[in-house]
N, C-alpha and C positions, 0 to 999 in steps of 0.2 A: 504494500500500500504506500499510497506516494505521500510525503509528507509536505506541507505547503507552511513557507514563511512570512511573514509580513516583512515589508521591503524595508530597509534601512533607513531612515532618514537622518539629514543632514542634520549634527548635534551644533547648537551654537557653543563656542568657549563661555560669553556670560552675557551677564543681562544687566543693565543701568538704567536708574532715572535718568534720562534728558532732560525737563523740567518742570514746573507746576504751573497750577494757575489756583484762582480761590473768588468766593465769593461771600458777601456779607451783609446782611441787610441794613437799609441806613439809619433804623430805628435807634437810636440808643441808650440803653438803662442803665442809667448810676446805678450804684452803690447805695448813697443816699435814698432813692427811691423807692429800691426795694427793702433798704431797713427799713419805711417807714411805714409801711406794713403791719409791722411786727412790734411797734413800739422803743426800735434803735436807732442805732446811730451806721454813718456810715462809715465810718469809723471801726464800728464793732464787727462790720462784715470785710472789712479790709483785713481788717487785723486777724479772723479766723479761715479766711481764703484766698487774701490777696489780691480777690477781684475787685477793679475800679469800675471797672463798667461791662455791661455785655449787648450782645446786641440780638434783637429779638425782629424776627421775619410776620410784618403785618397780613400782609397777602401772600407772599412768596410761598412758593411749596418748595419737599424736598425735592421734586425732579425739576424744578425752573432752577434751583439753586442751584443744583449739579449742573444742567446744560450751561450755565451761567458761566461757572469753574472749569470746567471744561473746554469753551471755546478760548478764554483766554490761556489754560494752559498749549493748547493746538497754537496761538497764535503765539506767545513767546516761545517756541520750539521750530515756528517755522513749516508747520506738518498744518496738513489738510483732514479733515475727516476719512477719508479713502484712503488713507495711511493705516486707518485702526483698523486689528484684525479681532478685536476683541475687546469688549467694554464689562468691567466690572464695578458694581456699585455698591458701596460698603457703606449700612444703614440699619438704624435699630426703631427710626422713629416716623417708617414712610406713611401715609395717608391710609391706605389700602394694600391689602395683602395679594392682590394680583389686578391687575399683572404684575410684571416686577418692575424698578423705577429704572433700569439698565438699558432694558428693552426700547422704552420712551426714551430714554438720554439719546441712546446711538439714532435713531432715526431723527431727532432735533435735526441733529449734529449733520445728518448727512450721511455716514455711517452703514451705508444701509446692507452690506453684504458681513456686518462685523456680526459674531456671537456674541450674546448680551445674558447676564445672568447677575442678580442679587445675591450678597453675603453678608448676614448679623453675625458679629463676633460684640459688640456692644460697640464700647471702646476702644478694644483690642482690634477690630474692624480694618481699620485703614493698612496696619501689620500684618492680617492675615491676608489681605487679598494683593499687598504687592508682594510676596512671598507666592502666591498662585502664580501672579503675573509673570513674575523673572522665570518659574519652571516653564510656564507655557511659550517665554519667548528663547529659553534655554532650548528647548525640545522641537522648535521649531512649528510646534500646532499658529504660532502667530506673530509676525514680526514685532508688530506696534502692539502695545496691552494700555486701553485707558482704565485706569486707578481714582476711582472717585470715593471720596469720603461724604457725608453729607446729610444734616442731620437740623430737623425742627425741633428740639427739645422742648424748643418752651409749651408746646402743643400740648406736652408731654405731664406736664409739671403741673400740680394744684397751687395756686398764685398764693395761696393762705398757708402752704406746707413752708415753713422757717428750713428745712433742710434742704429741697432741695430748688426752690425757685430763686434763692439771693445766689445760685450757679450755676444752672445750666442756660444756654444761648443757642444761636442758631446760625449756621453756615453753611460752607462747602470747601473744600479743597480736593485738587485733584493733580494725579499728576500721571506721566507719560514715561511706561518703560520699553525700551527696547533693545537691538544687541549690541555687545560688547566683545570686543576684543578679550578683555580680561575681569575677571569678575567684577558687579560693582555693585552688586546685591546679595550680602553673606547667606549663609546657613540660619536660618530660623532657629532658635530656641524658643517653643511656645506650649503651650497646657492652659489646663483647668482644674477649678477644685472646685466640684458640685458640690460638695459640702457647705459652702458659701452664695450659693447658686441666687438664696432669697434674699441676702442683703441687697441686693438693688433688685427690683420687682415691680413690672405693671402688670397685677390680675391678670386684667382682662380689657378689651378696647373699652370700656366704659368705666375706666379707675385708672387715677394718675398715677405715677412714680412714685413708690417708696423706697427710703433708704437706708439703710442704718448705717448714719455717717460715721462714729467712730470704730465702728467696728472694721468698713472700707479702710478708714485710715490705717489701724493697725497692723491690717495685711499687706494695704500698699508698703508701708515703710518699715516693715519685718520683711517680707517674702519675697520681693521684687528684684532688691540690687542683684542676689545671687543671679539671678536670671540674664540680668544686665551683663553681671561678669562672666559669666557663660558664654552666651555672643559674641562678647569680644573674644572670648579665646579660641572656639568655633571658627572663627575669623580670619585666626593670627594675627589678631594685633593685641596692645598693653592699651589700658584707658589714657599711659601717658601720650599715645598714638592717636587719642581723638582730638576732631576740632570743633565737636560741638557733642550736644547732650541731649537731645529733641522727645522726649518724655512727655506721654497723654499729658493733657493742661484739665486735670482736672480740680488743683488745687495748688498755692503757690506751696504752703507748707510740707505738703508729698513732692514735690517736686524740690525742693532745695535739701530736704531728708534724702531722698532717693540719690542726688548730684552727689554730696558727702560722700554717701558711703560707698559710691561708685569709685571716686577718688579720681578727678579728672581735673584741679584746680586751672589746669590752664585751658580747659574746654569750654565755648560757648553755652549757656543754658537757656533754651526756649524758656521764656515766659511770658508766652501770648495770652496765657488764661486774665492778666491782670486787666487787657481792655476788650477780650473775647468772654470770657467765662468759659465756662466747660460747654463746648459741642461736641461732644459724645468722637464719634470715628471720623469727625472733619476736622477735629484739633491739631492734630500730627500732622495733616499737610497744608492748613492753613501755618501753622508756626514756622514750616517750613518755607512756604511763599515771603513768610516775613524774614524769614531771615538771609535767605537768598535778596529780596528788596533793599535790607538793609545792606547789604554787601559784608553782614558780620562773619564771613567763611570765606574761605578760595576754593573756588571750582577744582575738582580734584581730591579734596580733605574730605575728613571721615567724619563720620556722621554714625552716633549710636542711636535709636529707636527702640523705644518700648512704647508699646500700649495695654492698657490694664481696664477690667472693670465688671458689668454684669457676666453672671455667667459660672464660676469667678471666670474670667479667661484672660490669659497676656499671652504675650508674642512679643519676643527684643530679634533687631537685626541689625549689623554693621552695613553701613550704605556710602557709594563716594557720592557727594555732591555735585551736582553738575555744574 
């Protein structure tokens, strides 16, 4: 009997972000505004999350956000829609459960021969699905992979909950991988701990976000850095080898605890949460647009990433920046 192979295909050496793009709505919520809610100061919400302001999508949906983030990232890259072999959209807070918001994004876009599919990881979101992307453009199923984060939180949040409406916000970031000569998308180190599963929890489509804030914190800034340091060495490189520190935004405190005990003192650290707040899986590539804007990195330098959050779930990866 004759035995039949599947034909070889051509393996890429690696896979890199080329660039981002982001979007944000032009609403914007102090501090102040949301402590006064609750009988504070804004002052007292700074001081426990470091958020100065966030910004909150009045009409905007999650899929106009993403199409939004997306045509600018296509447009600082230089690439056309017909470029994209493939669109994934990383989402925990879309409107409706189908179609999927990927699907809408690519045909916006123009896109129209790309494969299109949604991924909730929470938080962890934007991590796991450019971790898909580089295999798929490693392996060759797709030159170009667009990476959309993007997320209405505030939809999400009971405006009277103290825990979690003075932080979560609403955006988009997205960004564009494709091949590379030499890797520029490390080894994922990622998991979960369902044990954890209910500290962040919506029911059901008709019950907002709960949270159990300190407990989140505890695990963030106990369990995470190993993870961090794992990636990096997955990598081959030393934290003294980073040029930046790009960590979910979802509180300044976990984020300057998490930087520590990483031990990168000469590394950049994203802290777009303080005029963002936490948007869930569009954090990480908005912080990123920002800091490529700011020109706070050189193209080429290393870039650590983790995202953390429902679920429990995280994902860290070493990334070059473009």
């Amino acid at each position: 009997m004759k035995v039949s192979r599947l034909r070889q295909t051509t393996a890429i050496a690696g896979a890199r972000m080329v660039g981002f793009g982001a979007y944000q709505p032009s609403t914007v919520v102090t501090s102040e505004e949301t402590a006064q809610r609750f009988g504070r100061t804004g002052e007292w919400v700074r001081g426990r999350t470091g958020i100065v302001s966030l910004r909150k999508a009045e009409t905007e949906t999650v899929h106009e956000m993403a199409v939004a983030a997306s045509r600018q990232a296509l447009a600082n890259c230089g690439m056309s829609a017909e470029d994209i072999g493939l669109v994934i959209v990383a989402s925990c807070s879309a409107e409706k459960p189908m179609p999927d918001v990927a699907s809408g994004v690519a045909h916006a876009l123009g896109a129209v021969t790309a494969g299109a599919f949604d991924l909730n990881a929470a938080c962890a979101g934007f991590c796991y699905a450019l971790t898909v992307a580089a295999d798929v453009v490693r392996n060759g199923s797709a030159k170009y992979v667009l990476v959309v984060g993007t997320e209405r939180m505030t939809a999400w949040v009971d405006p009277m909950d103290l825990g979690t409406s003075i932080i979560f916000g609403d955006g988009a970031g997205a960004a564009i991988v494709g091949p590379s000569a030499t890797p520029g998308i490390g080894p994922v180190v990622w998991g979960s701990d369902g044990q954890g599963a209910d500290l962040i929890r919506i029911p059901d489509f008709s019950h907002g976000m709960h949270m159990e804030g300190q407990a989140v914190f505890r695990w963030a800034t106990t369990e995470l850095h190993p993870v961090a340091l794992q990636a990096c060495e997955r990598a081959g490189v030393r934290p003294a080898d980073l040029a930046a520190i790009v960590p979910h935004q979802a509180n300044l405190r976990i984020i300057h605890a998490m930087a520590k005990k990483i031990g990168a003192p000469q590394a950049v650290v994203a802290q777009d949460v303080v005029r963002s707040g936490n948007t869930s899986a569009a954090s990480i590539p908005l912080a990123l647009q920002r800091l490529a804007e700011a020109k706070a990195t050189e193209p080429g330098s290393l870039a650590l990433l983790i995202g953390f959050g429902a679920g429990l779930s995280y994902a860290a990866q070493v990334v070059t920046l473009p």
